[in-house]
N, C-alpha and C positions, 0 to 999 in steps of 0.2 A: 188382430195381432198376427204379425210372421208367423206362420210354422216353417218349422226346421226339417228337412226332407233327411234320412238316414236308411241304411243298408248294413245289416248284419251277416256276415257270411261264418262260416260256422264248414272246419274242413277235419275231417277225421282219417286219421291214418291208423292201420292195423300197429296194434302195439310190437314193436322187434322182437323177433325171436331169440329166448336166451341165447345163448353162445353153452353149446354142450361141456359139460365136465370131460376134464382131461382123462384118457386113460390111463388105468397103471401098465406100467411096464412090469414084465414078470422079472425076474431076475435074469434070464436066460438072454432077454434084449435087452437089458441093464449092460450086461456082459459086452453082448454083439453091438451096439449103439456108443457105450463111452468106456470101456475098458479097453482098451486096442490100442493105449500108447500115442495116442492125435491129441493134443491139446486143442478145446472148448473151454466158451467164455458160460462162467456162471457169477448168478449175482445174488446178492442179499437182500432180505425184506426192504431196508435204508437203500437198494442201488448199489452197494459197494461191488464192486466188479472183479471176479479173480478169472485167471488163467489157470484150469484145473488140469493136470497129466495123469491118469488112470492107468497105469504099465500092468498090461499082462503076466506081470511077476509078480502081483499084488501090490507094488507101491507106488503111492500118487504123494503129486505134489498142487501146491494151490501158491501160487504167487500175484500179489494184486496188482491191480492195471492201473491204480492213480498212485493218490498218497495217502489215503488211507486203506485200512487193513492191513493183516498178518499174516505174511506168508508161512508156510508150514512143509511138513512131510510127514508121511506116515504111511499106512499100509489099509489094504483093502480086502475084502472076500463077499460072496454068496450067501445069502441069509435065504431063508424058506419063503419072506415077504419082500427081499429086493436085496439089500447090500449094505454092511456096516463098515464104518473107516474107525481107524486108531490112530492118533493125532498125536507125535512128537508134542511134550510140554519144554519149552524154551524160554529158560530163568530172564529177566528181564533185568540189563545190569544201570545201576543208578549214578 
């Protein structure tokens, strides 16, 4: 009977380095990084895309970049762990 001649090769690669956890930002370069009045693109868990404005007078605005999402305004400040917003509520007419 034939035998069948075969060759097993077997290649091992070092498993990839995590990708380190992001740092926190303290509040202070919360401030100096997006509070300064320059509108940056941020986005939601879903991808929804907005154009955020963080004004060094405390009010930001958030207007979105497709068709989906809600644009907004409100105000901002310094929290001890980073930064809280207050969100204009905007009746929604039918």
């Amino acid at each position: 009977m034939p035998q069948a001649a075969y060759s097993q090769q077997h290649c091992f690669l070092p498993a990839p380095t995590p990708p380190m956890p992001p740092s926190q930002l303290s509040p202070k370069e919360i401030q100096a990084e997006f509070c300064n009045g320059q509108p940056f693109t941020s986005s939601t868990p879903s991808n929804t895309k907005f154009t955020m404005v963080f004004k060094v007078d405390g009010k930001v605005t958030r207007k979105p970049q497709g068709k989906t999402g809600v644009g907004g305004e409100g105000t901002w400040k310094l929290s001890k762990d980073g930064f809280c917003t207050t969100w204009k509520v905007l009746a929604l007419l039918s």
